[in-house]
C-alpha positions as a Markdown table, in Angstrom:
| # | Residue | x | y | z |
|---|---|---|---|---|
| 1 | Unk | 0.0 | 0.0 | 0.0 |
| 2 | Unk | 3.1 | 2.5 | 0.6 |
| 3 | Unk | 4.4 | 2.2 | -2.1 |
| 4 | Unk | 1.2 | 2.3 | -4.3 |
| 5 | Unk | 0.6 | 5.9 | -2.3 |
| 6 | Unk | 4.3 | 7.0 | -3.3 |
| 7 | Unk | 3.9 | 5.9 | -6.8 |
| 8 | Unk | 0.5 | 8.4 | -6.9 |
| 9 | Unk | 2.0 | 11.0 | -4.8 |
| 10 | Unk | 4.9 | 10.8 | -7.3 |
| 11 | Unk | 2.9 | 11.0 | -10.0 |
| 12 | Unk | 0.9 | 14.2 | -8.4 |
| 13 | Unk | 4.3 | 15.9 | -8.2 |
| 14 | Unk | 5.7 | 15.3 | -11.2 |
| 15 | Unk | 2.0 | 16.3 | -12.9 |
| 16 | Unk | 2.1 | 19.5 | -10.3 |
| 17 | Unk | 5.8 | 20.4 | -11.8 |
| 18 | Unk | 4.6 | 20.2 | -15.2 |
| 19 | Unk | 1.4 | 22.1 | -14.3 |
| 20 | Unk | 3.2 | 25.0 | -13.1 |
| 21 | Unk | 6.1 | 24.8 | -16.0 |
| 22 | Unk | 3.5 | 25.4 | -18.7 |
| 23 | Unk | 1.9 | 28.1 | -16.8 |
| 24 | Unk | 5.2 | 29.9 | -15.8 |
| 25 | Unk | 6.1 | 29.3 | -20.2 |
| 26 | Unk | 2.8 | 30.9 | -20.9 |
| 27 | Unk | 2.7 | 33.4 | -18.7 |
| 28 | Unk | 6.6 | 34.6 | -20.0 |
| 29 | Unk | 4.9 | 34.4 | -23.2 |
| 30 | Unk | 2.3 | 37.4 | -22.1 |
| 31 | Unk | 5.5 | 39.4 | -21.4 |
| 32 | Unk | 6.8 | 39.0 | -24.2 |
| 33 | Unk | 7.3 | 41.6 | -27.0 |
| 34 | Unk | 4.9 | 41.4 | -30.7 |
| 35 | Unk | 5.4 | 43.1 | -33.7 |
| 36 | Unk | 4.4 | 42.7 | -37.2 |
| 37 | Unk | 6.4 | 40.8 | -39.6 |
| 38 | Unk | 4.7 | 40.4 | -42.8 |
| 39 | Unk | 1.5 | 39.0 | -44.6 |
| 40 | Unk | 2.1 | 36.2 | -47.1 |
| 41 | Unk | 0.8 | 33.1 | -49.1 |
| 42 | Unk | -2.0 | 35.4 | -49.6 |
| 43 | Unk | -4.9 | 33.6 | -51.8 |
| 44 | Unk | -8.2 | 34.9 | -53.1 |
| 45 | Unk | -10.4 | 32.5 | -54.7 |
| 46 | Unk | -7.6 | 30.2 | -55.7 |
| 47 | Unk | -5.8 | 33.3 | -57.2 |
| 48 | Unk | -2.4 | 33.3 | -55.4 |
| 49 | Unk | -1.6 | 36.8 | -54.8 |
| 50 | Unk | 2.2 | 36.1 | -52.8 |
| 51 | Unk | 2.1 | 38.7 | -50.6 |
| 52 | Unk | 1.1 | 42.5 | -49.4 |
| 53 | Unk | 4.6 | 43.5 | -50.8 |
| 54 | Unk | 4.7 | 42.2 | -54.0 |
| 55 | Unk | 0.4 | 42.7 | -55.0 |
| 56 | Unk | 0.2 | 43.4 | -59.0 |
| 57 | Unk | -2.0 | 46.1 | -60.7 |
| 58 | Unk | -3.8 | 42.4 | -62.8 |
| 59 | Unk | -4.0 | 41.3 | -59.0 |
| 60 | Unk | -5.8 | 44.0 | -57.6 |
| 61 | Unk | -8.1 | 44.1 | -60.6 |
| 62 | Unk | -8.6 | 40.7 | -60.1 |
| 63 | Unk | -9.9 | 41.5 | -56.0 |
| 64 | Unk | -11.9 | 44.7 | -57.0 |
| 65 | Unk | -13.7 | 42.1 | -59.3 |
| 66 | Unk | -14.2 | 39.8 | -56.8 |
| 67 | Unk | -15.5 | 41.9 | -53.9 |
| 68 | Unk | -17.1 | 44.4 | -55.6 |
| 69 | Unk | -19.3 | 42.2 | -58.3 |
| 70 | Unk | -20.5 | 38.6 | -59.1 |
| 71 | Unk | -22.5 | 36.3 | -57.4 |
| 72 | Unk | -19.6 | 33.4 | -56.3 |
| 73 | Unk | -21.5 | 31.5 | -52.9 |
| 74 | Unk | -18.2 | 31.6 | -51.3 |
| 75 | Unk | -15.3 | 33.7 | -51.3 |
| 76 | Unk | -12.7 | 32.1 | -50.0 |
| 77 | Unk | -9.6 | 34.1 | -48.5 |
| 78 | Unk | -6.3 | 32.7 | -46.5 |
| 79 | Unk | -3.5 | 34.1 | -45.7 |
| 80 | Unk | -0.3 | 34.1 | -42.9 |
| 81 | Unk | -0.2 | 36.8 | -40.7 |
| 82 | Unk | 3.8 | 36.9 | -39.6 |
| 83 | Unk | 4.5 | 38.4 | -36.1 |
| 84 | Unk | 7.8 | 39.0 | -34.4 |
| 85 | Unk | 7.7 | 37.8 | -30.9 |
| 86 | Unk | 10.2 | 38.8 | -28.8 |
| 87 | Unk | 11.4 | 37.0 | -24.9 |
| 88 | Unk | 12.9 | 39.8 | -22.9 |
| 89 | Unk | 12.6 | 36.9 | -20.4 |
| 90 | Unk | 15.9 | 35.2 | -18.5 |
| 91 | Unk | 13.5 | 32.0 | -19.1 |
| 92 | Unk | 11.9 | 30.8 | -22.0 |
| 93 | Unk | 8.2 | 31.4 | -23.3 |
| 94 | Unk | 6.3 | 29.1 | -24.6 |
| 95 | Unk | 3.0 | 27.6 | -25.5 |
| 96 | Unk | 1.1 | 24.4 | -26.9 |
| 97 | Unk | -0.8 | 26.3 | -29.1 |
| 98 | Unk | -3.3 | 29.3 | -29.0 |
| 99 | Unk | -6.3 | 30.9 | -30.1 |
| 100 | Unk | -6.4 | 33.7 | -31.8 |
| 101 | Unk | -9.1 | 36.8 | -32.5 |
| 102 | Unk | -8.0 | 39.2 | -35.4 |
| 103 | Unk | -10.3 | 42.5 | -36.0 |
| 104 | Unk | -9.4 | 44.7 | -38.8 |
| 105 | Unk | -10.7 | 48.5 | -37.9 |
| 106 | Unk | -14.2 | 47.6 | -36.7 |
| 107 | Unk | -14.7 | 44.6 | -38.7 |
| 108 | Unk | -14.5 | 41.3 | -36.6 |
| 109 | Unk | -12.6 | 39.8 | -39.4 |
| 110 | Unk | -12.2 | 36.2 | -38.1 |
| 111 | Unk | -11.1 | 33.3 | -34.8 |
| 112 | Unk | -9.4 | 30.5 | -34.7 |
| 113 | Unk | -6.6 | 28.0 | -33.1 |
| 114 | Unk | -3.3 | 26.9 | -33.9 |
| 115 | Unk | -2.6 | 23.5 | -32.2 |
| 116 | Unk | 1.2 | 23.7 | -32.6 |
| 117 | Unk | 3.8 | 24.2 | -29.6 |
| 118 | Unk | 5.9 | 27.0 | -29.8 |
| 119 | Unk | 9.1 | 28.5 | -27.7 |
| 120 | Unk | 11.4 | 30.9 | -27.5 |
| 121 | Unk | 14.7 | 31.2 | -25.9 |
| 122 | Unk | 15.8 | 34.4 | -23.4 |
| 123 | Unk | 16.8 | 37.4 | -25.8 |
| 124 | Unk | 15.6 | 35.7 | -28.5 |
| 125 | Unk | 13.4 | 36.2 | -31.6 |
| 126 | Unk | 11.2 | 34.5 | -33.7 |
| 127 | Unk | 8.2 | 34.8 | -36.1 |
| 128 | Unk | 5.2 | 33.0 | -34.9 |
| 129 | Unk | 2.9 | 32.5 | -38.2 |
| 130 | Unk | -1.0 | 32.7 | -38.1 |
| 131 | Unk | -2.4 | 30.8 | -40.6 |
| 132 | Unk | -5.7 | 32.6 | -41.4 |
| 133 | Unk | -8.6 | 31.1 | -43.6 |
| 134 | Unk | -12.4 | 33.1 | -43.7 |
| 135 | Unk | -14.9 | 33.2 | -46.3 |
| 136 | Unk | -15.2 | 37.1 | -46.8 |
| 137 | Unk | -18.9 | 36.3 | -48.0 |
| 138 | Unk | -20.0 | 35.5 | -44.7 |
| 139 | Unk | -18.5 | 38.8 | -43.4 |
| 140 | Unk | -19.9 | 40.5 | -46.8 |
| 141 | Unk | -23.5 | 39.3 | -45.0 |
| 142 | Unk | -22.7 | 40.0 | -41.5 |
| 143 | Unk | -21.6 | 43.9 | -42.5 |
| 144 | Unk | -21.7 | 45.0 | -46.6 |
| 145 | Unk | -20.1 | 44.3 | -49.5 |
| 146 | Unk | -18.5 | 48.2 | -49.8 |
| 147 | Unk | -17.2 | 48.0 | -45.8 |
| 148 | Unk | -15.7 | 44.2 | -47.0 |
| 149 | Unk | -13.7 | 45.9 | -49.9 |
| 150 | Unk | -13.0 | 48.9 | -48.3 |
| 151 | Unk | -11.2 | 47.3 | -45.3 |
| 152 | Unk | -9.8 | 44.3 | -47.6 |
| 153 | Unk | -8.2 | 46.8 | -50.2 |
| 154 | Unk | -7.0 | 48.8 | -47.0 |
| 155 | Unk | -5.3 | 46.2 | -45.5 |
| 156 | Unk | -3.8 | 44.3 | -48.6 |
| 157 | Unk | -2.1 | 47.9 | -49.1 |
| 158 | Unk | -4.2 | 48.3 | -52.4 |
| 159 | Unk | -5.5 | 52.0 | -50.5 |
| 160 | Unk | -3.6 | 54.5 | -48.5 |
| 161 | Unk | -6.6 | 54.0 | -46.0 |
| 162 | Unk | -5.2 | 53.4 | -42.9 |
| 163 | Unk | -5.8 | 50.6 | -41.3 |
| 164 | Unk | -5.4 | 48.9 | -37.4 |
| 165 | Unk | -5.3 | 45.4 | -37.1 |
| 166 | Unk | -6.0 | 43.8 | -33.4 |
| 167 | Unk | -4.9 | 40.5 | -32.5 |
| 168 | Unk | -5.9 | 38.7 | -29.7 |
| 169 | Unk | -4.0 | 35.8 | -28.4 |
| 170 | Unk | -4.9 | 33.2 | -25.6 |
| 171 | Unk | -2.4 | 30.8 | -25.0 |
| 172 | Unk | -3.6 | 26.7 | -24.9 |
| 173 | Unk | -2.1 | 24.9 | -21.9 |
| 174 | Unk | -2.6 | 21.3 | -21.5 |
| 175 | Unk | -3.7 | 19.9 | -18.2 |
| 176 | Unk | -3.6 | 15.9 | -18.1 |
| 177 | Unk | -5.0 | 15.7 | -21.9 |
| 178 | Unk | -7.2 | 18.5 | -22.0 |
| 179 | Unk | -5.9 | 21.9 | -23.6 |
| 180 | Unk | -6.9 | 24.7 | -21.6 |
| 181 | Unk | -7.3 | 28.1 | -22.9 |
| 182 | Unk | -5.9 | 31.4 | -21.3 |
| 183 | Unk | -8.6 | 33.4 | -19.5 |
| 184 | Unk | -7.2 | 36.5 | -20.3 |
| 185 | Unk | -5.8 | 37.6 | -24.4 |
| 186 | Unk | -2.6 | 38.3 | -25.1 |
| 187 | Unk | -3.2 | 41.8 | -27.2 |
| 188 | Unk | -1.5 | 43.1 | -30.2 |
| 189 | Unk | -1.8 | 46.0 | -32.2 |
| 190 | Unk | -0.3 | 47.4 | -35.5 |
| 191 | Unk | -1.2 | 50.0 | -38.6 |
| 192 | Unk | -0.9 | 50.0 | -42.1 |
| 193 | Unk | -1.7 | 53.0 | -44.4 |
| 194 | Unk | -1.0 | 56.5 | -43.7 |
């Protein structure tokens, strides 16, 4: 029987340790620094359009088009969103994977999850990459089809419009098997445009 109880008070520990070691990584994750990196893979439609850099006159024809006319059920849009995230941390920050809210001026432009664990080192840098996938219809049905455009052109740099994009990020922690989210977002916050 004792050694049944040391085995499961054992087992409690080591649990307990790992408990508070993703806790303590997600936590140095919160004070960690974000940035913007870049936007790429960008895809309309099935139109690859690379990235915000390197959009094309025949490209942003090609999206006025879209958005502004025809009657396609679906209009499918992904992207990457790029962020810098910087540990100022002597310890590292890190995550099993996260949520994410992303609002682009007033438009709740889409949620989701990425189930993949990420760290970072003290002092160091590295680009944590959103992968984003929404149908703008639904938004185009939510608000209009001239608020869509307007803010999609904005942010794809097609507009000197400026634009703030809000990121919300709530880190995933696993406790036994089941990933717990964050109660409180991680925010960021960046421009584009004037």
């Amino acid at each position: 029987m004792k050694k049944i109880l040391a085995i499961l008070l054992a087992a409690l520990f080591l649990s307990s340790c790992s408990l508070f070691k993703q806790i303590g990584g997600a936590y140095n994750l919160s004070q960690c620094e974000y940035t913007y990196n870049s936007i790429s893979d960008i895809q309309l439609v099935g139109i690859n359009l690379g990235n915000t850099a390197t959009i094309s006159l025949s490209d942003f024809a090609s999206i006025s088009t879209i958005l502004n006319g025809g009657t396609l059920q679906t209009i499918p849009f992904s992207m990457t969103l790029n962020m810098n995230v910087k540990n100022p941390n002597t310890v590292a920050a890190f995550l099993n994977g996260l949520e994410y809210a992303i609002d682009i001026n007033d438009l709740e432009f889409t949620n989701g999850k990425l189930d993949i664990p990420f760290s970072i080192e003290p002092g160091e840098t590295k680009v944590l990459p959103i992968s984003v996938n929404v149908d703008l219809r639904n938004l185009i049905n939510r608000y209009s089809r001239e608020k869509v455009t307007k803010e999609m052109t904005s942010f794809l740099g097609l507009s000197s419009n400026e634009t703030k994009i809000s990121v919300k990020l709530w880190p995933t922690i696993i406790i036994g098997n089941t990933p717990m989210k964050s109660p409180a977002a991680i925010p960021v916050t960046f421009t584009f445009g004037e």
